[in-house]
N, C-alpha and C positions, 0 to 999 in steps of 0.2 A: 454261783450255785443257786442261790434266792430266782435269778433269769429262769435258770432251766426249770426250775421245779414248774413256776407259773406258768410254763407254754404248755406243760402238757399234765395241768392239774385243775380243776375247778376249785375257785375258790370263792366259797358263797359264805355271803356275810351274814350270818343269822340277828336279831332283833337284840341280842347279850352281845358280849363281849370278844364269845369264843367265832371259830372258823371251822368248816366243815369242807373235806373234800366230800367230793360227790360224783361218778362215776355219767356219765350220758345218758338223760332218760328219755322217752318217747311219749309223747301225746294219748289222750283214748283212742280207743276205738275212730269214736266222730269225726275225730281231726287226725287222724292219718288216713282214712278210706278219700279225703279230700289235699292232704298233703304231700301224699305218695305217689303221683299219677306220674304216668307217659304221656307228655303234651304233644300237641300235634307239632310239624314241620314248622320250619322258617321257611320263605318263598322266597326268590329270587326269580325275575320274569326278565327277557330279552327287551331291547329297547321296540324290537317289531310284533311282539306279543306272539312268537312264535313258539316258544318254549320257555319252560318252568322246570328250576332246580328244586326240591328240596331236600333241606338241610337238618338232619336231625342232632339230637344232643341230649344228653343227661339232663334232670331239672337243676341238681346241683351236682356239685364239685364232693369229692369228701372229705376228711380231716387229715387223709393222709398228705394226698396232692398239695392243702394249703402247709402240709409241713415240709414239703418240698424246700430246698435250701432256698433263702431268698436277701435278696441286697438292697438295701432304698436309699437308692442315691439320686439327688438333684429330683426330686421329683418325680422318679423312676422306680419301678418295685418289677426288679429282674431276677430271673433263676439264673446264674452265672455258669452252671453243668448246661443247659440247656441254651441258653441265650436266650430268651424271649420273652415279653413281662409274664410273671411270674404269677399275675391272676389273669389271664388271657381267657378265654370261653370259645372253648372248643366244640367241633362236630364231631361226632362218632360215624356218623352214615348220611349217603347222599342219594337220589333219585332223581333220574331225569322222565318226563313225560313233555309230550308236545301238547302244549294249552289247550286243544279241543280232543285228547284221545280221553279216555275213560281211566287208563291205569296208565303205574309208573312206571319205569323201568330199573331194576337195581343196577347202578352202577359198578363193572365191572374194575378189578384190580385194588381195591381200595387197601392201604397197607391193616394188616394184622395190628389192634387195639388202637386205630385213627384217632388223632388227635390233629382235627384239620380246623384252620383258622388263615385269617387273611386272600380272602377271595376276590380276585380280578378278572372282570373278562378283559379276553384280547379285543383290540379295537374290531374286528367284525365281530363280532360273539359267537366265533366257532368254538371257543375256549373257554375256561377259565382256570386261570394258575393261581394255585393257594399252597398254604404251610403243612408242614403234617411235625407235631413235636413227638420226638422220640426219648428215649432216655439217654441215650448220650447227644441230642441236639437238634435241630432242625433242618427238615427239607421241604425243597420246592416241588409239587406236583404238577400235572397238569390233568386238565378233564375235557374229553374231547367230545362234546355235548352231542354229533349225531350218533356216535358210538357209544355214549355210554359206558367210557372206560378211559381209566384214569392213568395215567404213566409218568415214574420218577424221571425226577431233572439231576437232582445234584445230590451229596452227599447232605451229612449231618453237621454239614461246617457254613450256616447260615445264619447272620445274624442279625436277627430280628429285635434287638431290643430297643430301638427305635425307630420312627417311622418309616415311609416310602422303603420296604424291603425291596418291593417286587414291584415294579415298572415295564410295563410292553411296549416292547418297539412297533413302528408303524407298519412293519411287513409283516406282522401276525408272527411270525417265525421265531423271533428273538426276544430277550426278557435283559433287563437290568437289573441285578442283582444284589445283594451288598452279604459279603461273606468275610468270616474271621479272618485277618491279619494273621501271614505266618510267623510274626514277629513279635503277636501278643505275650507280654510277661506274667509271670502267676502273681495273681491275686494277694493281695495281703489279707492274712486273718487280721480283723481287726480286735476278735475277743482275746486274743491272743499275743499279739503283736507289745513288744516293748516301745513306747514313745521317746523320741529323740527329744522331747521337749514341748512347751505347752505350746497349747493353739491361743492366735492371738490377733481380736479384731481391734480394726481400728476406723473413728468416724474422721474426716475433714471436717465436719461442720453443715455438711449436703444435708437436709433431709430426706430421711428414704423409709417414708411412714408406709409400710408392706404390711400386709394380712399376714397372720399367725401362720405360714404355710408349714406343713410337717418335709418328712422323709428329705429332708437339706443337706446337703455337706455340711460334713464338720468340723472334720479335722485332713491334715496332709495326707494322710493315708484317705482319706476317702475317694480325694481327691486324685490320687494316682488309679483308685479303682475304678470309677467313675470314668476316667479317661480309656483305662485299658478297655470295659466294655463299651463304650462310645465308638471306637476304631475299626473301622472297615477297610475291607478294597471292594471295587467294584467291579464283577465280572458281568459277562455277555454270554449269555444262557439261552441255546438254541433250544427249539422242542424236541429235537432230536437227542438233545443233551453233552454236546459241547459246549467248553468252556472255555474261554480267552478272557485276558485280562483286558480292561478298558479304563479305572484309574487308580495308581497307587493308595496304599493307607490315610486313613484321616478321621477324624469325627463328623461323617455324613450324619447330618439331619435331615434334611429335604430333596428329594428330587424328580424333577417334573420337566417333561415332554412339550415342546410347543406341538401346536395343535397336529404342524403338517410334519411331527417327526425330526425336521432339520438339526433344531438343537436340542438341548437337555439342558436347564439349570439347574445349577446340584451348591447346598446349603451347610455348610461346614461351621461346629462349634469354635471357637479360639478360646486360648487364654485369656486375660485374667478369671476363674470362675467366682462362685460367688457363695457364701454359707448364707444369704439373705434370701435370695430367688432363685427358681426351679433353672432346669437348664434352657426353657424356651427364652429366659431375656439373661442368658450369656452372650458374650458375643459371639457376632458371627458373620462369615462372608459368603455371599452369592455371587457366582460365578458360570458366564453360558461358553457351554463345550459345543461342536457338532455333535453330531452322532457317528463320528468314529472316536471321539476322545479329542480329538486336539481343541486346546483354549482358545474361546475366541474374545473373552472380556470379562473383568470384576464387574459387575453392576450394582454391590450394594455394600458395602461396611457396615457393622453394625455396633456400636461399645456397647460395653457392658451395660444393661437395664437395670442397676440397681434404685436409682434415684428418680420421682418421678413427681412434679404437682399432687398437691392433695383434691381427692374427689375420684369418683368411679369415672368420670368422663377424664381425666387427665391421662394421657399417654407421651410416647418418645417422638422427638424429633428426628428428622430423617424419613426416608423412605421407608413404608412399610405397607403389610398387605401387597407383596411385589407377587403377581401369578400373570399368566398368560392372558390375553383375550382371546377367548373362545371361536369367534367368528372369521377370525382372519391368521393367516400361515402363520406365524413370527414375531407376535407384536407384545413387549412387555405391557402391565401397566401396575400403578401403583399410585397410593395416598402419601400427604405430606400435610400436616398440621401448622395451619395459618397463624395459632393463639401461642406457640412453643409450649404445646402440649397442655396446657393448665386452662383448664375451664373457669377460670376466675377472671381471665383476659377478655375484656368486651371488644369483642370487633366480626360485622358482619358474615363473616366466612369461617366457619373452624377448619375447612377440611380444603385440601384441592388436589386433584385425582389427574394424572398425568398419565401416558403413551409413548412409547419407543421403537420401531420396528427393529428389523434387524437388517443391517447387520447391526448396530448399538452405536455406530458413532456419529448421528447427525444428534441434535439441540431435542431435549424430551417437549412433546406437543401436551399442552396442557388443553384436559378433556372438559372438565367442567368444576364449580368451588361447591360445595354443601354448609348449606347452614349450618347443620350439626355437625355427630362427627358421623364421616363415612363408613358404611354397613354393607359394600357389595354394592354389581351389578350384575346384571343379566343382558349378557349383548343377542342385539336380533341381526342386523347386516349392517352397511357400512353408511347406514341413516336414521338407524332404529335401536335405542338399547334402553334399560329403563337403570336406573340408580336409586340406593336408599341412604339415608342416615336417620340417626337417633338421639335421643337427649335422656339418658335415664331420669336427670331430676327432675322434668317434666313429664317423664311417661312417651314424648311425641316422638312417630316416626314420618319421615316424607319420602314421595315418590315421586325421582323425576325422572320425564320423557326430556332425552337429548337424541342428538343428532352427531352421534361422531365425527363425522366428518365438517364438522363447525367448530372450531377452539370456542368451548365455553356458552355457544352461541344455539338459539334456538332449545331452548333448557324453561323445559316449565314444570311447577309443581302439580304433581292430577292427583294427590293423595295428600293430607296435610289431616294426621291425629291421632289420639292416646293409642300407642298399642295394646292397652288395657280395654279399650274399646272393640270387644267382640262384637258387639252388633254391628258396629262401620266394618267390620273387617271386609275392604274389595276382593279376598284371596291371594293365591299365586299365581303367577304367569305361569301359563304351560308352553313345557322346552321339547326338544325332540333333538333327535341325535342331526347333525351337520354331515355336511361332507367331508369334514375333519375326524369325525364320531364324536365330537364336544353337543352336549345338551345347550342349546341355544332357542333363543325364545322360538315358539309356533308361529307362523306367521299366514295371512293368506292375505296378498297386497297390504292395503291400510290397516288389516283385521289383527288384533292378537285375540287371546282365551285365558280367562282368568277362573281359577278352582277353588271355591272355597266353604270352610266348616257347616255357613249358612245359621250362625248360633240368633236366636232371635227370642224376645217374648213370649212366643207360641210357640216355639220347639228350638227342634234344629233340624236342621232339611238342608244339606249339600246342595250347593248351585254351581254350575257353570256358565259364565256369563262371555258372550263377545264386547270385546274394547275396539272402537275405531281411532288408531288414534291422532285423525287427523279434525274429526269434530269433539273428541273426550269423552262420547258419549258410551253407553254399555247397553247390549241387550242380551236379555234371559236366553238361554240356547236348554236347558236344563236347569227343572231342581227337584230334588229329590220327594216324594210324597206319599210316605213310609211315616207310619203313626203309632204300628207297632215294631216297629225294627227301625235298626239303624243302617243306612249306607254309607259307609266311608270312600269316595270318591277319592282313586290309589292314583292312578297313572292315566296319560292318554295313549294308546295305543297308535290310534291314528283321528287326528281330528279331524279329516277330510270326509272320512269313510263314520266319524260319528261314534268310533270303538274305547271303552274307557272299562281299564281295568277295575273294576271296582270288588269293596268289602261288604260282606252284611250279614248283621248276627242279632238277639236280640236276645231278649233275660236268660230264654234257655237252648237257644239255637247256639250253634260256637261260630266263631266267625270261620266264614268261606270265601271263598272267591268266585266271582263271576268277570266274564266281560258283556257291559253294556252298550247298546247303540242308540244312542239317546237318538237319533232321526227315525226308528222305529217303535211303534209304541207298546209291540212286547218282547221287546229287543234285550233278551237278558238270558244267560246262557252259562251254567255252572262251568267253574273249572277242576275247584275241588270239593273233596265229600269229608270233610273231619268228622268225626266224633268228638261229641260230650264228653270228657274227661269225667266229668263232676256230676257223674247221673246226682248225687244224693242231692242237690240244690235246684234238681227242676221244676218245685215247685213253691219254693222258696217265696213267699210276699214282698217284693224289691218296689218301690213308688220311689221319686222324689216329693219331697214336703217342700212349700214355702213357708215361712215366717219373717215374724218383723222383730229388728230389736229394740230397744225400747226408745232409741232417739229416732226410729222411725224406717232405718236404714232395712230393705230387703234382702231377705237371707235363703239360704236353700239347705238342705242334707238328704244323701240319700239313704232311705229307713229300708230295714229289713225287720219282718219279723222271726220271732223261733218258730223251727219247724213243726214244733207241737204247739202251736198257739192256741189256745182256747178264749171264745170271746168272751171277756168280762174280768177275764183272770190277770191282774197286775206282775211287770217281767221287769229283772235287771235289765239294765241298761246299759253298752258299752260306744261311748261317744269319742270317735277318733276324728283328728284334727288338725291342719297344718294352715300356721297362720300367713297372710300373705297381704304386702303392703301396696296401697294405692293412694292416687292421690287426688281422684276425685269421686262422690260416693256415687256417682252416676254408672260409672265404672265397676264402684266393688259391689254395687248390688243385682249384675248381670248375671241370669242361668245362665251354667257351663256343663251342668248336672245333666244326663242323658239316660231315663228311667228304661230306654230297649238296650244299653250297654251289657254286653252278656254277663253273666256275674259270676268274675273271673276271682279267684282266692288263690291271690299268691302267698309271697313266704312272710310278709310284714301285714299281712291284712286284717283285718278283726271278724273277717265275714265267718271264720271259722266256728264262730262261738253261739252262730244260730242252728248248731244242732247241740248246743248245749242249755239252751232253755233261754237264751239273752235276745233281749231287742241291741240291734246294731243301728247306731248311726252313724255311717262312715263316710267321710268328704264332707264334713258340716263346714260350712263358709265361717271362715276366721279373720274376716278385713278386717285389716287396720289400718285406718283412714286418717291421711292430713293435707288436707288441702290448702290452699295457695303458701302462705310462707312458713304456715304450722309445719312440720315433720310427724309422719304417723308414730314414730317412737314416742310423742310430747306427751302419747295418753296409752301407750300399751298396756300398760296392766287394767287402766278400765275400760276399755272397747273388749279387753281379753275377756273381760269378767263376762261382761253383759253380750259378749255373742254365747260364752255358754250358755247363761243364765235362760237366752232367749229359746235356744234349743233342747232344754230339759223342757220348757213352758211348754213347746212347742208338740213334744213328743208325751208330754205328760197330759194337757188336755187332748189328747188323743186318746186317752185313758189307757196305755198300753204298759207304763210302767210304774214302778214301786219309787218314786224319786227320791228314796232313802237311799237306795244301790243302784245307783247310778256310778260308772267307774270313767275315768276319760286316761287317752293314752296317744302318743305319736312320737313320732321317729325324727332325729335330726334335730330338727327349727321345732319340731311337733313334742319332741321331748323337752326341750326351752320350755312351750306352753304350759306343757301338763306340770311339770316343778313350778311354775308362774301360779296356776289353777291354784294348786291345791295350800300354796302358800298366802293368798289373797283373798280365799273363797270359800265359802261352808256348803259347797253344792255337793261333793264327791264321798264318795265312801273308800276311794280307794284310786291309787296313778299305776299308769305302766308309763315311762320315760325310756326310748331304747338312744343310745347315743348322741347326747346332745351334750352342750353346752350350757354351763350354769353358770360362769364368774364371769363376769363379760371383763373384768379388770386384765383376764387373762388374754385379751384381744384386743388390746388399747385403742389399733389404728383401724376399727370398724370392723362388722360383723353383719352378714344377713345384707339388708337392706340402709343401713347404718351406716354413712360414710363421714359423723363427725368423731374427731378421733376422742380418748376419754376426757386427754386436758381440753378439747373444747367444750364440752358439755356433760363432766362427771356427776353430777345428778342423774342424766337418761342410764348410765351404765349403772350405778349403785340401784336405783329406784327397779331395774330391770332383771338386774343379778339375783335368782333366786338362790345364792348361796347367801347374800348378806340376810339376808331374812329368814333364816333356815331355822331360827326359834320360834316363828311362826307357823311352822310347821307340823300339822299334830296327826294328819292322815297318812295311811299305808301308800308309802310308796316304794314299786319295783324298778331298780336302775339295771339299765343291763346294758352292756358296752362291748364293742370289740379291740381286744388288746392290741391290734394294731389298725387301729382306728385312720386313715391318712388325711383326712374331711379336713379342711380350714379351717379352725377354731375348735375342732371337738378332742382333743386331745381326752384319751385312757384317762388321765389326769382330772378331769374335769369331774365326772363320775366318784373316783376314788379321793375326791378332796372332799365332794360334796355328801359323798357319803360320811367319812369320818363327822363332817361337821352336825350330820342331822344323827347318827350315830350318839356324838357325846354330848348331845342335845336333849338325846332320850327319845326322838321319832322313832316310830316302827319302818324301818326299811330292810331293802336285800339290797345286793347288790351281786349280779352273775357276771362277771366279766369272761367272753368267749376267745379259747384261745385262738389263737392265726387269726382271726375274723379283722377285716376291716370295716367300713364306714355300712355298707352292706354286707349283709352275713351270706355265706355261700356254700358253706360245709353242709352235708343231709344231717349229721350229728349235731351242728349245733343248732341248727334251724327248728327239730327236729325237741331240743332237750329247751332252745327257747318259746317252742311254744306249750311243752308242756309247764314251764317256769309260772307262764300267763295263765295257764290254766290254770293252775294249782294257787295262782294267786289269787284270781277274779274269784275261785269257789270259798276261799278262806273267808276274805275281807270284801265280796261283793255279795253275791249269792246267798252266803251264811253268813249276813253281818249279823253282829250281836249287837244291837243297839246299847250303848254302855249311859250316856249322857242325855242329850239336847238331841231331836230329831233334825236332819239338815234341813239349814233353812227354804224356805219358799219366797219368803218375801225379801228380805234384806242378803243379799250375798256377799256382799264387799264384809271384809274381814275390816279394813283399816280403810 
């Protein structure tokens, strides 16, 4: 009874003792005229730059939808009437236009109140097959792009609740499918359900030091639910809309096409499952069919994933990352860990990356070994492919040119550094479709083409650069030189002809699209025409600021002012913030900040409150830095302090605010901070925290960027925990969480402890916990009632603070 009431009740915890429902409220005026809009299309463009879909969609979901029945099992959050995960983001409407016509075309036949999701083109892209959910279930359509009109495949008996539903055969014709079992048994209630007997784990002795993960099996009944929606057959789904069967029931996971169509590997869960981890490290077998269904080989077993080396680099033994090579008919290829998974193991090679053609049964050719662990390849032909791996606790990634058709051989490193290193960043290789339709590197003989950010000291400016990569050397082919706008450099069209889809928007332009010919020098050519959603923000004061903190370290944030600013006249202040760890300060004091980025106010953003009379400073840099065998955890509460510390200085000798009412707030990791902040600091008049984490004891085996567990170093977790310090606590703070939160480590829980505890402490807090909402909020009602929450809180305890004591300090901000 206590369950139901809280799904469909607010319960707001007032500053006393008592509890108040409270019905869904709505923002002002100012922040709904910006939180209400129709945003423009999503784009999808052909791989020949011939045509463009778009895709429209509600901004949110409502309260009803998220009350839609829902299951979370292993990892999974499915509507069991429907089949299909159960926060999926749907299109309501699609448009086709050819990339240089002027207007769209409305697509014709589109089902009555569409709910389309899971879009494939067919390998030429005369197609593309996607879902459309109904209420009693899902089906496949198809969109037949010169025509502009869309046609059912199959019924409502589609199940999509996990991946690869819909898979295109190579004759364009046929689809792979994965549809209900006529054999599926009904569901158990489990609110319901009498227990045969208690559930009961048990260890060997393994360690299997796992992240807090939520939505886990529980108990037997989960576990037979869990299996019933898992279970598929697979049928052969013409465009004409025949169906034949191709392979009996199972728990398909995966399945995937070699390049030239021949076979299909298809990815099946097994038993034993697991109440520790999600269903991706259950077991599992991989197994290659033709493409009529007959077996032609197991290629991979897999046990159970429960137990694993400690460390973010430690993973399983065996083959894994098993997919196709791109460049060639039939050729598996896959990794295998040198160390037996554990990054604590010193030896030369972590990784080494193997090949098998088909049919599968000669001896697997080993491709090349990686220092780290292995990250992908990108193959070019059958002498050219580039490889990557990674080292989280260094930060470092590398890039190597091999030579596949060498075992191992002819493998040199052309990139060796921090991927926290935006200025080195060389970009991406640019791919284009094959004669297989696989995206394989561009090539022109020796030449490849690399695309990237272009982030630098002086700005950021897009570059496209040529790679030879027979001397390593690179020459400029393109870079952007745009001072008041931004280019986002999307896709190549065709590198031959010089054509590259590109983005560009700037404070109050919305982003569009163009195709560029960078070998022309006014080679730029709209494709689309959006409107500004957000007229009331065009003229809004948006700068990036730099500053320094006080050990010297380089910082950035980008300041907005209030839309009524008057000069001379001092404004609250609201400083939002998400901390992020590095590990050298070279690194963390890099602009990423982009002052022509349009100034986009979504549903978590604080930009809303510059038409409420507030200075914003939102994306202020929150490194936290530890370099060589330090850990940036060894000093996070005081790097925490003094990056704020630095950004009120920052913004306050700018003379623009009142550093009395100043407020700080973030989401996630950002709501860790702001409970940190206002626990350690006398900078603030007031927190917003939306879904975070406060007792880190509640995540023993690491958190965030944190991989030692608590018994190795219970000092960083207590010193970090702002629940243990929660008597230190004397500023307004607003918590607000989603009840069905699925985020690793942020359990409902977290929230509702740490409130009790600053509660019987005597802190001023709220606390709104929104129903259905998960880790991101997605309902227009609650979105909608959280940010009137913030509003109603920043005018209370920011805006109108009553100075009662000691004004905040300036000088000294550490508490302790």
């Amino acid at each position: 009874m206590k369950n139901s009431i809280r799904l469909f009740t607010f319960l707001l915890f007032l500053n006393g003792f008592a509890q108040k429902s409270l019905t869904y409220q709505q923002p002002s005026d100012e922040i709904m005229e910006l939180a209400d809009v129709d945003l423009a299309p999503a784009v999808i463009v052909d791989s020949e730059g011939e045509h463009m879909v778009l895709l429209y969609r509600n901004q949110y979901k409502s309260i009803a939808e998220l009350s839609e029945t829902e299951l979370r099992l292993a990892g999974l959050r499915i509507n069991p009437v429907t089949n299909i995960g159960s926060r999926t983001n749907y299109y309501t409407n699609l448009k086709v236009k050819k990339i240089k016509d002027k207007d769209a075309t409305q697509v014709a036949g589109l089902p009555e109140d569409a709910r389309l999701s899971g879009f494939s083109w067919s390998p030429d892209q005369s197609m593309i097959a996607c879902l459309n959910t109904t209420a009693e279930g899902v089906e496949v359509w198809v969109l037949n792009i010169a025509d502009a009109k869309v046609t059912k495949l199959t019924g409502a008996n589609v199940n999509a609740n996990m991946r690869s539903t819909i898979n295109w055969f190579k004759d364009n014709q046929n689809l792979l499918v994965k549809m209900l079992p006529n054999d599926r048994k009904p569901l158990i209630n489990t609110d319901v359900a009498v227990p045969s007997g208690p559930t009961i784990s048990v260890s060997d002795g393994a360690k299997a030091q796992n992240r807090t993960y939520q939505d886990l099996l529980k108990t037997p009944n989960d576990e037979f639910n869990f299996e019933q929606l898992a279970r598929s057959t697979i049928k052969k789904v013409s465009t004409n809309g025949n169906v034949v069967d191709f392979l009996g029931a199972n728990m398909y996971r995966g399945i995937s096409f070699s390049p030239d169509g021949e076979y299909v590997m298809i990815t099946t869960i097994k038993r034993p499952f697991s109440y520790l981890v999600t269903y991706t490290r259950f077991p599992s077998e991989s197994t290659i069919y033709d493409k009529n269904g007959n077996k032609i080989k197991t290629v991979n077993e897999v046990p159970l994933d429960e137990v694993r080396p400690k460390g973010f680099m430690a993973t399983r033994t065996g083959k894994r990352n098993m997919t196709w090579r791109d460049d060639q008919p039939s050729t598996l290829v896959w990794a295998e860990a040198l160390d037996q998974g554990d990054p604590e193991v010193d030896v030369d090679y972590r990784d080494a990356v193997y090949q098998q053609k088909a049919p599968f049964n000669i001896d697997p050719k080993l491709l090349l070994k990686t220092k780290q662990r292995f990250a992908g390849i990108e193959w070019g032909n059958e002498n050219t492919a580039v490889a990557y791996d990674y080292w989280w606790n260094t930060r470092n990634t590398k890039t190597y040119l091999l030579n596949p058709s060498k075992s191992n051989k002819e493998v040199k490193i052309i990139s060796d550094r921090s991927y926290q290193d935006v200025y080195s960043d060389p970009g991406n290789f640019v791919t284009s479709k094959n004669k297989f339709d696989r995206n394989t590197l561009t090539m022109n003989g020796n030449k490849l083409y690399l695309m990237g950010d272009g982030y630098s000291k002086e700005g950021q400016f897009p570059f496209i650069d040529e790679y030879d990569v027979k001397t390593n050397k690179t020459k400029r082919l393109y870079q952007s030189e745009y001072t008041d706008k931004l280019e986002s450099l999307n896709t190549a069209i065709d590198m031959k002809k010089g054509e590259i889809l590109v983005r560009i928007e700037s404070k109050t332009d919305y982003p569009n699209y163009y195709i560029r010919n960078i070998n022309k020098k006014n080679g730029l050519e709209a494709i689309t025409d959006f409107e500004n959603p957000f007229k009331s923000l065009e003229n809004v004061n948006k700068r990036v600021i730099s500053y320094k903190r006080d050990d010297g370290l380089d910082l950035e944030g980008t300041l907005y002012l209030p839309l009524n600013y008057e000069e001379g006249k001092k404004y609250p202040m609201i400083l939002w913030a998400y901390p992020r760890e590095f590990k050298d300060k070279a690194s963390a004091a890099q602009s990423t900040s982009n002052p022509n980025e349009f100034v986009y106010p979504y549903w978590g953003s604080p930009i809303y409150w510059v038409t409420k009379g507030y200075v914003v400073l939102d994306d202020a840099a929150f490194p936290i830095v530890g370099e060589g065998e330090e850990e940036p955890n060894d000093t996070f509460r005081t790097q925490l302090v003094a990056n704020a510390k630095a950004a009120i200085d920052a913004v306050d000798d700018l003379g623009y605010i009142d550093r009395n009412k100043v407020a700080v707030g973030g989401h996630s990791y950002g709501a860790f901070m702001t409970a940190n902040l206002l626990s350690h600091s006398n900078l603030f008049a007031a927190g917003i925290a939306r879904s975070g984490a406060y007792n880190r004891t509640l995540t023993p085996f690491g958190f965030q960027s944190e991989e030692r567990s608590y018994w190795d170093s219970p000092e960083t977790y207590y010193t970090m925990s702002p629940f243990m310090h929660a008597d230190k606590m004397k500023t307004p703070l607003l918590l607000i969480h989603g009840v069905a939160d699925n985020n690793s480590g942020t359990y409902p829980l977290q929230s509702e402890r740490y409130f009790n505890a600053l509660k019987g402490l005597g802190a001023p807090v709220r606390l709104v916990m929104l129903p259905k909402e998960s880790h991101g909020y997605r309902a227009k009602e609650s979105i909608m009632h959280m940010l009137w929450e913030q509003d109603q809180w920043l005018e209370k305890h920011v805006k109108n603070r009553v100075e009662e004591k000691e004004p905040i300090e300036n000088e000294e901000a550490l508490k302790d």
